[in-house]
TORKOL-4160 file (C-alpha; in steps of 0.2 Angstrom, whole numbers, padded with zeros to 4 digits, m for minus):
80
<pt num="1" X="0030" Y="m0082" Z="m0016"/>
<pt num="2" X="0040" Y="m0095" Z="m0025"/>
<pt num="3" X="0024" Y="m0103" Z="m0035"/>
<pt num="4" X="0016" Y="m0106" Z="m0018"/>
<pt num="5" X="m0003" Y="m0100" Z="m0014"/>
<pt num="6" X="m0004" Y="m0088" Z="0000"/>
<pt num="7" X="m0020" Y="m0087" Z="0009"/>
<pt num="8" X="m0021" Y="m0070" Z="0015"/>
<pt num="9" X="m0024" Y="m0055" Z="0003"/>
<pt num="10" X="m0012" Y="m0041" Z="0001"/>
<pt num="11" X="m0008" Y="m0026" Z="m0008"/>
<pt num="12" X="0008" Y="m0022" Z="m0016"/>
<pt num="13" X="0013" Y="m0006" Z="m0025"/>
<pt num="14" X="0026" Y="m0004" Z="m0032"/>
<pt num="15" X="0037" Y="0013" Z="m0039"/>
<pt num="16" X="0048" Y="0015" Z="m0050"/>
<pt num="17" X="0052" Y="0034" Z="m0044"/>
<pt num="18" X="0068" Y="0036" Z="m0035"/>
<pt num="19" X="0057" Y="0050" Z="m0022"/>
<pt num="20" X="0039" Y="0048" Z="m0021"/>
<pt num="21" X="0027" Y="0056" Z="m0014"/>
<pt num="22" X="0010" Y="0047" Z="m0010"/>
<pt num="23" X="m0002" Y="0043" Z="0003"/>
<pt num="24" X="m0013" Y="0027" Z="0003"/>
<pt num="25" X="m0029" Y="0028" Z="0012"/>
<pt num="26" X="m0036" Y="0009" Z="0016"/>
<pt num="27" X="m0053" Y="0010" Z="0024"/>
<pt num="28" X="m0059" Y="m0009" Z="0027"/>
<pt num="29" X="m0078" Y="m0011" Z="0019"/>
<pt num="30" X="m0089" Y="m0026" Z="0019"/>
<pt num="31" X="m0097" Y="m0029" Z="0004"/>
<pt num="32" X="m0115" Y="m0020" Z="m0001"/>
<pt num="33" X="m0108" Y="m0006" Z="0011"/>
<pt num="34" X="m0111" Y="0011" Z="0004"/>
<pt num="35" X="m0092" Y="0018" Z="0000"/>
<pt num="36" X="m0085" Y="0033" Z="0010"/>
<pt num="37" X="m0083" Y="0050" Z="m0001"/>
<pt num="38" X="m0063" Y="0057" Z="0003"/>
<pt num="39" X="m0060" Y="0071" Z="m0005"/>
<pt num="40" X="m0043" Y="0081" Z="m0002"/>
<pt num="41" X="m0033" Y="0090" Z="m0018"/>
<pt num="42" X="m0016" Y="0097" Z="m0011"/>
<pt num="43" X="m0008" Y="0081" Z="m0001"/>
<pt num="44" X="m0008" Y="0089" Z="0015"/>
<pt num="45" X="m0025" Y="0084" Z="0021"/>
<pt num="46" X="m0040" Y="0072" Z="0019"/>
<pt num="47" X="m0057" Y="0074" Z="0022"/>
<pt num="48" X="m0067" Y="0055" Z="0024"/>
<pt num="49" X="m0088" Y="0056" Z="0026"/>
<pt num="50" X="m0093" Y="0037" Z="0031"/>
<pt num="51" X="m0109" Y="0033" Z="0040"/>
<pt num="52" X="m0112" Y="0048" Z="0048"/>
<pt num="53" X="m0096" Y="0053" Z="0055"/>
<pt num="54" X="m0082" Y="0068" Z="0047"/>
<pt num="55" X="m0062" Y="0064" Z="0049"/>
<pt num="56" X="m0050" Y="0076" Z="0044"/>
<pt num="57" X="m0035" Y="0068" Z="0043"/>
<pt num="58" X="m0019" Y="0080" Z="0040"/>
<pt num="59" X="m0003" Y="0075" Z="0036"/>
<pt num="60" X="0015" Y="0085" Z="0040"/>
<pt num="61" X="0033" Y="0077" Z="0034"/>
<pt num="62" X="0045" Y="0079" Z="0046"/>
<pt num="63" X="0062" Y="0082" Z="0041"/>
<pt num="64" X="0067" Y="0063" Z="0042"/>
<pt num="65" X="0059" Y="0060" Z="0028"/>
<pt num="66" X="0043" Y="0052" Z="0038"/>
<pt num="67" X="0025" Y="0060" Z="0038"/>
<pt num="68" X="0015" Y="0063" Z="0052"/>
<pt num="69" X="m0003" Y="0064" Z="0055"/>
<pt num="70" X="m0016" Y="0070" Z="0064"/>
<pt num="71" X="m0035" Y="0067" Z="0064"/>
<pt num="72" X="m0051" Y="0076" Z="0068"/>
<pt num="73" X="m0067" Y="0066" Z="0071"/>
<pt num="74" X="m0081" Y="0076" Z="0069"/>
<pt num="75" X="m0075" Y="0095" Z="0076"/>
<pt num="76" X="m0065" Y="0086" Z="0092"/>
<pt num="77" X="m0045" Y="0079" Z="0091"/>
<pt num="78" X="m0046" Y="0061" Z="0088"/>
<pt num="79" X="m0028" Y="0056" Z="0086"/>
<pt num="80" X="m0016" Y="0071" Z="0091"/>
């Protein structure tokens, strides 16, 4: 920011679109961790396998333009 160092690290995306439609998924891994596989083709759902456990996380927009989301933790509600 104005030629100054910040010491924190940040993602920016940027979109030129004047509607997107996109979903990040950040998962935090220390380094020389094994990766997670996601997997997920039609934007309305995510599947994340990481160390042994299974989320699905499922999305639905709302009709304020928002998207709201749900996840499953292996077979059992996680975040309703």
């Amino acid at each position: 920011r104005a030629g100054k160092p910040q010491f924190y690290d940040r993602l920016v995306i940027q979109r030129k679109d004047v509607s997107a439609s996109f979903k990040v998924l950040l998962v935090p891994i220390r380094s020389g961790d094994p990766l997670p596989q996601v997997s997920g083709s039609d934007g309305a759902q995510a599947e994340v396998r990481w160390k042994g456990v299974t989320d699905l996380i499922q999305f639905s927009p709302s009709s304020n333009q928002s998207t709201g989301l749900s996840i499953v933790r292996n077979g059992k509600p996680y975040l309703p």
